[in-house]
C-alpha positions as CSV (number, residue, x, y, z in Angstrom):
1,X,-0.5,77.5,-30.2
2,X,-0.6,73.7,-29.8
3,X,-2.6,74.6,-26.6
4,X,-5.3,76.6,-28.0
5,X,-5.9,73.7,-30.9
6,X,-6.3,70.7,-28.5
7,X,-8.4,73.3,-26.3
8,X,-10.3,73.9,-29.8
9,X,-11.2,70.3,-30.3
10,X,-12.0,69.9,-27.2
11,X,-14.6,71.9,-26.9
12,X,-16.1,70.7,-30.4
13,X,-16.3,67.1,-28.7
14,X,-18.1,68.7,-25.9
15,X,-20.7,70.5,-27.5
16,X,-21.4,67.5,-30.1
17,X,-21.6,65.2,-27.4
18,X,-24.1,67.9,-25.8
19,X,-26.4,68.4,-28.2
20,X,-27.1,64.4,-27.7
21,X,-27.6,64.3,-24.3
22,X,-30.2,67.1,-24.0
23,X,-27.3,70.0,-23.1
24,X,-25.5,68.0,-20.5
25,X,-22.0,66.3,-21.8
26,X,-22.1,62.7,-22.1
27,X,-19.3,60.8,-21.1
28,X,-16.7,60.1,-24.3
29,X,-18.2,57.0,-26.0
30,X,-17.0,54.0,-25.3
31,X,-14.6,52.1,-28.8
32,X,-16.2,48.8,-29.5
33,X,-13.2,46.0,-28.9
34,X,-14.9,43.5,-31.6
35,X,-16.7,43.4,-34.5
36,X,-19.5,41.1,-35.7
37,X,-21.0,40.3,-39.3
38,X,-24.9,40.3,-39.8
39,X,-27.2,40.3,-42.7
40,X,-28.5,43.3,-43.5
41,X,-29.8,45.5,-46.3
42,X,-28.4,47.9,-48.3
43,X,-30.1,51.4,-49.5
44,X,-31.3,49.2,-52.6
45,X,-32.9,47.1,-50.3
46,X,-30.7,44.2,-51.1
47,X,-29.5,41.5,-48.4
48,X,-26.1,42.4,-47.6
49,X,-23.3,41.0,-44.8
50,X,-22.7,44.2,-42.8
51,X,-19.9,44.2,-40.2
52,X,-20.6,46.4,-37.0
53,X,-19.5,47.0,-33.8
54,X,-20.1,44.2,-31.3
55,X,-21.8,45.6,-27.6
56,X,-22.4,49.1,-29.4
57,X,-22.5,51.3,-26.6
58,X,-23.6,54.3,-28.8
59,X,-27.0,53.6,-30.8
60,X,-28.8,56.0,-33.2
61,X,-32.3,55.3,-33.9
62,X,-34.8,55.9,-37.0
63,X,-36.6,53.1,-37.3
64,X,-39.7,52.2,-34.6
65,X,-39.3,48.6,-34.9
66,X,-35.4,48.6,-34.1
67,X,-35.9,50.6,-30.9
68,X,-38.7,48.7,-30.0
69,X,-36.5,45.1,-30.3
70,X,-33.7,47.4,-28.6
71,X,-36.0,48.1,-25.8
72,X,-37.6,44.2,-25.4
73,X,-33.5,42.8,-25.4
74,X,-32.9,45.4,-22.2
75,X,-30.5,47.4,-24.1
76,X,-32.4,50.6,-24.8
77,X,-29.7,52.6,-22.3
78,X,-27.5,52.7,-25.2
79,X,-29.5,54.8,-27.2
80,X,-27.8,58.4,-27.2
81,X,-31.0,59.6,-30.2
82,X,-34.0,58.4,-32.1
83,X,-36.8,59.6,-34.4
84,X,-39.8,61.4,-32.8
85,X,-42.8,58.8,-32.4
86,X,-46.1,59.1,-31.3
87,X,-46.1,55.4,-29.4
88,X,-46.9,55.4,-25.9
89,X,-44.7,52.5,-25.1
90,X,-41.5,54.5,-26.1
91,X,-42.6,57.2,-24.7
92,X,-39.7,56.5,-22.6
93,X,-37.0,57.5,-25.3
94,X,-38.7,61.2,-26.3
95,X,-36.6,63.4,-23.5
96,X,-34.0,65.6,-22.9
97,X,-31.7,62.8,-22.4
98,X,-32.0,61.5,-25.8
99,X,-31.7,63.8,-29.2
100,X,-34.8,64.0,-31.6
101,X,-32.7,62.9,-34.9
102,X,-35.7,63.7,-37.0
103,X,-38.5,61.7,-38.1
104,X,-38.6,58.1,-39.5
105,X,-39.3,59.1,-43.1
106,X,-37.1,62.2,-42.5
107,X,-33.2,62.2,-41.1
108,X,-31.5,64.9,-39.7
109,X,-27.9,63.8,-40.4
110,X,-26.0,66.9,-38.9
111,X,-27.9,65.8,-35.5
112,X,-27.2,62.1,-36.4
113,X,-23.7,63.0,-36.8
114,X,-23.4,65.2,-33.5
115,X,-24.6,61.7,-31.7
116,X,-20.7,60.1,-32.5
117,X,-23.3,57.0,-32.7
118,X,-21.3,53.3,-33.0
119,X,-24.6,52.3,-35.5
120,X,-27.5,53.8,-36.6
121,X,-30.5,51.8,-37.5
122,X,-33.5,52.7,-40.1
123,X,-36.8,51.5,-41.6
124,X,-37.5,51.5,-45.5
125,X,-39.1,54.9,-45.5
126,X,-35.1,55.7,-45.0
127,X,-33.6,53.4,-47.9
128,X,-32.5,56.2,-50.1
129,X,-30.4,58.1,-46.9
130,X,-28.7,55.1,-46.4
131,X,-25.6,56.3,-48.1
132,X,-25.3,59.2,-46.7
133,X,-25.8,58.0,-43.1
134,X,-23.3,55.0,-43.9
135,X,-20.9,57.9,-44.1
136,X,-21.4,58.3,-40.1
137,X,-21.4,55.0,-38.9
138,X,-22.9,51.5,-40.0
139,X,-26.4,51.5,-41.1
140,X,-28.3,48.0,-40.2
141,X,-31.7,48.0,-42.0
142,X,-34.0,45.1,-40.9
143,X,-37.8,44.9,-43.0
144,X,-40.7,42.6,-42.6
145,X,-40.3,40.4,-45.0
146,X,-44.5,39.3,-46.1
147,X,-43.2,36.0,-47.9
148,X,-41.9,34.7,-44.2
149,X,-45.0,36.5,-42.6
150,X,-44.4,39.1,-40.1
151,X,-44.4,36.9,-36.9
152,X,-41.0,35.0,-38.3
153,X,-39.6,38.7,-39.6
154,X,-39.9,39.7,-35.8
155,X,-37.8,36.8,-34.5
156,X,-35.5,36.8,-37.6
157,X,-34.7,40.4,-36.9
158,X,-34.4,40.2,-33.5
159,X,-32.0,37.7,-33.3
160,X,-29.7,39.7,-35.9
161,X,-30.3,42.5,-33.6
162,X,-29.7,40.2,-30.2
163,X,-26.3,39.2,-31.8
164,X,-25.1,42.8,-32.1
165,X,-24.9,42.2,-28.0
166,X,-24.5,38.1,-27.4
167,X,-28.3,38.2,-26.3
168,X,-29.4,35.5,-28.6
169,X,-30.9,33.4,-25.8
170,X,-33.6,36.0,-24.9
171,X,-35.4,35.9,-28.2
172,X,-37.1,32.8,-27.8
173,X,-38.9,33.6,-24.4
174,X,-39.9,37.4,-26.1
175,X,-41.5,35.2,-29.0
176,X,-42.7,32.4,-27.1
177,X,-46.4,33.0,-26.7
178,X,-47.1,34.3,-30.7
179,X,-46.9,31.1,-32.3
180,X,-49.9,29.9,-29.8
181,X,-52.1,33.7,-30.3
182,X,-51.3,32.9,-34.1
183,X,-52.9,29.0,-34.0
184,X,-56.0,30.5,-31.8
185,X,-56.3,32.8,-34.7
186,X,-55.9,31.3,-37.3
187,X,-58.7,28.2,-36.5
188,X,-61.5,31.5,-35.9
189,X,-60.3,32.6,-39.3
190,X,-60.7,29.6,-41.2
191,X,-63.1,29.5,-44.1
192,X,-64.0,32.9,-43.8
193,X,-63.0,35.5,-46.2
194,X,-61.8,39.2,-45.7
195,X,-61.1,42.5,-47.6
196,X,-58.3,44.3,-45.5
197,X,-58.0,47.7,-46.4
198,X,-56.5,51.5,-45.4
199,X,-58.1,54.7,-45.2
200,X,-56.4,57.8,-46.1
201,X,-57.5,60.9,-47.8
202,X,-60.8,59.8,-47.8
203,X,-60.6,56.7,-49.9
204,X,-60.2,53.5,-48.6
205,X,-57.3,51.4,-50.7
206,X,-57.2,48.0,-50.6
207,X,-54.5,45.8,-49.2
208,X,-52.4,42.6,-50.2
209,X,-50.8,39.7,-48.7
210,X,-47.5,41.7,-49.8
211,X,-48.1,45.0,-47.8
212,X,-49.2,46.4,-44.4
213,X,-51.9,44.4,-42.2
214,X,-50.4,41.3,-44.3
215,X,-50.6,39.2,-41.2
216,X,-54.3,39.1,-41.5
217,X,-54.0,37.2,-44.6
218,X,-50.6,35.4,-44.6
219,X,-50.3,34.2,-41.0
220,X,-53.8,34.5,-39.6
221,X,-55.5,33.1,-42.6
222,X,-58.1,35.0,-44.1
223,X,-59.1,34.4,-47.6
224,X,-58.4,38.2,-49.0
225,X,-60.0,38.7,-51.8
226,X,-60.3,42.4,-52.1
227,X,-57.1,42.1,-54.5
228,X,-55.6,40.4,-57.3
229,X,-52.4,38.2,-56.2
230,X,-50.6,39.7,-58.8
231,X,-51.1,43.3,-58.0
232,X,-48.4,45.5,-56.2
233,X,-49.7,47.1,-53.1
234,X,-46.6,47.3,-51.0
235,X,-46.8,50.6,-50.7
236,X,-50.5,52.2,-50.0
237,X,-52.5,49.9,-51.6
238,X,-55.1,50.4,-54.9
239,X,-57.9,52.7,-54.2
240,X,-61.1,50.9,-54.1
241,X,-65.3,52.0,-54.8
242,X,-67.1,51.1,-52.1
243,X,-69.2,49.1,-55.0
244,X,-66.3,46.9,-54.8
245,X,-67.0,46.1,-51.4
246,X,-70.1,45.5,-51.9
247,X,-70.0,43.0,-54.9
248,X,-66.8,40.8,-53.1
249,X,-69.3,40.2,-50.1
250,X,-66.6,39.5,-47.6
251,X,-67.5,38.3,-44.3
252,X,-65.2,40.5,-43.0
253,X,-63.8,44.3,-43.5
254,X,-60.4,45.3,-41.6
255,X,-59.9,48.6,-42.1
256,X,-56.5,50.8,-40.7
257,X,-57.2,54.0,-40.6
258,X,-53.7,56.2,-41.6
259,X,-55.1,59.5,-41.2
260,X,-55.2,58.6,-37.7
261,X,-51.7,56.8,-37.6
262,X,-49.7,59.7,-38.8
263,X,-52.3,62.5,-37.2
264,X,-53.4,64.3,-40.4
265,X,-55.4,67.5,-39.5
266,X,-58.7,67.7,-40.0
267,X,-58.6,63.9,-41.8
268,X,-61.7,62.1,-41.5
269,X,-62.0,59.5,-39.4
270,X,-62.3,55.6,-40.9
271,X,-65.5,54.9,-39.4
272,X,-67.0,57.9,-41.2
273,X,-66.0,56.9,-44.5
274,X,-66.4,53.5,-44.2
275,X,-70.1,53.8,-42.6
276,X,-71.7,55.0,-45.7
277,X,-75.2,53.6,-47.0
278,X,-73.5,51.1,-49.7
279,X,-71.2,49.3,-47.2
280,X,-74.0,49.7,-44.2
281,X,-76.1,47.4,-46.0
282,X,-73.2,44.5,-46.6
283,X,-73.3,41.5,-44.3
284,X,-70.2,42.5,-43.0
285,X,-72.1,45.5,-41.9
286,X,-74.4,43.9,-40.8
287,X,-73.0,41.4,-38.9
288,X,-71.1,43.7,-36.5
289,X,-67.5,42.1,-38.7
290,X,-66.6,46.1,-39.6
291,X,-63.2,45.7,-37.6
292,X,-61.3,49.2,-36.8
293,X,-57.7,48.4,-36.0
294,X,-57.7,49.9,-32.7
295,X,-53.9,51.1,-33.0
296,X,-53.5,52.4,-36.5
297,X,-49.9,53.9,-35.7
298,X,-48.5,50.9,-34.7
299,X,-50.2,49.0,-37.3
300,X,-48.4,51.9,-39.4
301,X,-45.2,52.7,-38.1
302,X,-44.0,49.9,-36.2
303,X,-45.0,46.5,-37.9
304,X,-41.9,44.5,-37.0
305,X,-41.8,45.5,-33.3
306,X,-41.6,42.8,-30.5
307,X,-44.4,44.9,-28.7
308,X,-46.2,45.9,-31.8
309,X,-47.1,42.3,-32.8
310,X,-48.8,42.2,-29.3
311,X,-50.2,45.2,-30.3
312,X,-51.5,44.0,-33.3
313,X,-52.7,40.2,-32.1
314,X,-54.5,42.0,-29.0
315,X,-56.1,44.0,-31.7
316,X,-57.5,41.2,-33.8
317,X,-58.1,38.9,-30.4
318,X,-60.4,41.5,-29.0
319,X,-62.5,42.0,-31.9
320,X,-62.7,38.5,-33.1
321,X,-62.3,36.7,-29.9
322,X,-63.3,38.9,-27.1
């Protein structure tokens, strides 16, 4: 009897193991030796000192940002699942190899569980499963934090992330070159004023120095005036007239387009809604200073990436710059 139990659980391992490694048996993971403590936050979104696993050899992604700071440190082998994205540079990590855990607003904790996964790391569209995927394994949460901008956010996260695997002296070559883009910038941005903004379900939402495209105000240095400092737009920003627009008189209009980030169906695109008679006869307009992020999804998704922030800077440098 004792025979057919340990063949029982054996087989159990097996298939869990499978079902992360695209139907082929991984090896049995490997036990961290050591633990290490890092700052983290918690599902309330609260810094927190989070012991994990040092060298995790088994990593469980749902957050773009982690994975793309996993991938920049050289240690993207150890990821055994992740979210589905639509990136093309992690393209590399949507295979058979690697189990689709769901999306990054979304969790699927029976295939997060099958994983066996030393650490699992998540984005704030996660904050509320953070419980219940504590109960698997150790759950680091990193953010952008807009009061440090994101450009210090990124290094500040990927040096917690670095010390997960003693790979602290690679950060400052990965960051080297963003304090330099930022100057260039920031001196073409000076004395001009902006309204940065978001398009989704046709209505364009203006956005703060406290949300997403924040580095066009905080870091790069545009006077944005399409909101109040006091307002909350963290989230999607406050809907906006296009009258608005027109009586703030900005010398320059960024507008992300989220229908296009997330791929809503039949979602019109920015540059139809924003091309309308009212704005079309605004300097801005006028002046060919309409810029269209060019990569909505990572603007989107993946603010907080060591890629992404190229993303982003190449973005802004070949519209204002090029």
């Amino acid at each position: 009897m004792k025979k057919l139990v340990s063949l029982a659980l054996g087989l159990s391992l097996a298939l869990s193991l499978a079902a992360c490694s695209g139907g082929t048996a991984a090896p049995a993971p490997t036990e961290p030796s050591a633990t290490v403590t890092i700052t983290s936050l918690n599902g309330a979104k609260e810094a927190v000192e989070l012991e994990v696993p040092y060298d995790p050899q088994r990593i469980a992604i749902l957050d773009m940002a982690a994975l793309d700071i996993l991938d920049a440190l050289g240690v993207g082998d150890r990821v055994v699942g992740t979210a589905n994205t639509s990136l093309d540079y992690l393209q590399g990590y949507i295979n058979d190899d690697i189990a689709e855990l769901g999306t990054i607003k979304e969790a699927g904790l029976e295939a997060v569980m099958a994983c066996d996964p030393d650490v699992i790391f998540i984005g704030g569209r996660l904050a509320t499963s953070y419980d219940a995927l504590s109960e698997i394994a150790p759950v680091v949460y990193l953010a952008t934090d807009t009061e440090i901008g994101v450009v210090e956010s990124v290094r500040k996260n990927a040096v917690t992330v670095a010390s997960m695997f003693g790979l602290e002296e690679k950060v400052d070559a990965l960051m080297a070159e963003f304090d330099s883009r930022i100057a260039t910038l920031s001196a073409f941005a000076d004395g001009k004023t902006a309204i940065v903004g978001m398009c989704t379900s046709g209505s364009f939402n203006v956005l703060g120095n406290d949300s997403r495209c924040s580095i066009i105000g905080r870091e790069i240095g545009f006077e944005n005036i399409g909101v109040d400092a006091a307002l909350d737009t963290s989230t999607h920003g406050n809907e906006a007239s296009f009258e608005f627009i027109v009586d703030k008189a900005p010398d320059y209009i960024f507008v992300m387009d989220r229908d296009a980030a997330i791929a809503t169906e039949g979602a019109k695109l920015a540059r139809e809604i924003m091309e309308n008679e009212l704005v079309m006869g605004t300097d801005a307009y006028k002046n060919g200073h309409i810029v269209y992020l060019a990569h909505p999804a990572v603007w989107y998704t993946a603010e907080g990436g060591i890629t992404a922030l190229d993303v982003m800077l190449s973005d802004l440098e070949s519209e204002l710059l090029g």
